[in-house]
N, C-alpha and C positions, 0 to 999 in steps of 0.2 A: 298770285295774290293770296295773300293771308286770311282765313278765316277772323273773326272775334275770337272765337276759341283761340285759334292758335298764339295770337298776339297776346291773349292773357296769359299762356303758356310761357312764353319767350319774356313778358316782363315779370314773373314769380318767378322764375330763372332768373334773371339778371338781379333781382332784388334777394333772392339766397346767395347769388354769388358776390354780392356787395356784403351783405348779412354775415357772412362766413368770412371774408378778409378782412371784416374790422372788428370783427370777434378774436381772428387770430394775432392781429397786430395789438391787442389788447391784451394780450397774451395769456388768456382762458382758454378753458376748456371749455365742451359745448355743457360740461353736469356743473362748472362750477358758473358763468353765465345764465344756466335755466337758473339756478335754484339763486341766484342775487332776485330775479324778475317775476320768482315765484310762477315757473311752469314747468312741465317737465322736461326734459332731456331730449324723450321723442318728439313732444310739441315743438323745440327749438331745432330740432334736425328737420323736421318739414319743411319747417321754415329756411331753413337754408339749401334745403335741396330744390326747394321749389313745388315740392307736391303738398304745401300747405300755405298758406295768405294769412300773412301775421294785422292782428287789429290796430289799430292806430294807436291805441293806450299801447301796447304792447313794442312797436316800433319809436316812442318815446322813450321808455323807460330803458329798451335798447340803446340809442342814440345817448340818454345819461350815462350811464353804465359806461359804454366806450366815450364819453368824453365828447361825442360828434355831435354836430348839428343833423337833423332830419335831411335835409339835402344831402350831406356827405355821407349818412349813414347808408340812402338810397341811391346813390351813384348819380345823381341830379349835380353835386359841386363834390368838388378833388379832396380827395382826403388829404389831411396836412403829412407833411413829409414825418417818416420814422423819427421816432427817436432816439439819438445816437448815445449808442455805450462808449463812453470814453474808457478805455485801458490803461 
């Protein structure tokens, strides 16, 4: 069984690893991302690694930024399918 700790661990994990695939299918970087939401670069890599807890303002302006709703930014609902480069 899981500690509180550890469950907080494992969901700041899942939520940088949602954080970070819809940042990249946005297709930003993590310097040009910080600096649209005004934070820095290392505050946005916390946040996506997991060893930092993004604030709720801060998970908004993400979730515009990429275009997503809070639930999909969060891994709570599907992100919408790619979209496709036609050649």
């Amino acid at each position: 069984m899981r500690t509180p700790e550890e469950e907080r661990q494992q969901a700041r994990r899942h939520l940088g690893e949602c954080l970070a695939v819809a940042r990249a299918r946005a297709r930003l970087s993590q310097a040009a991302a910080a600096e649209a939401i005004n934070v820095r670069k290392a505050t946005l890599s916390g946040w996506e690694t997991g060893a930092r807890e993004p604030m709720a303002v801060d998970l908004q302006r993400l979730a515009d930024l990429y275009g997503l709703t809070l639930d999909q930014l969060t891994g709570r609902a599907s992100l919408p399918p790619p979209e496709r480069k036609d050649t």
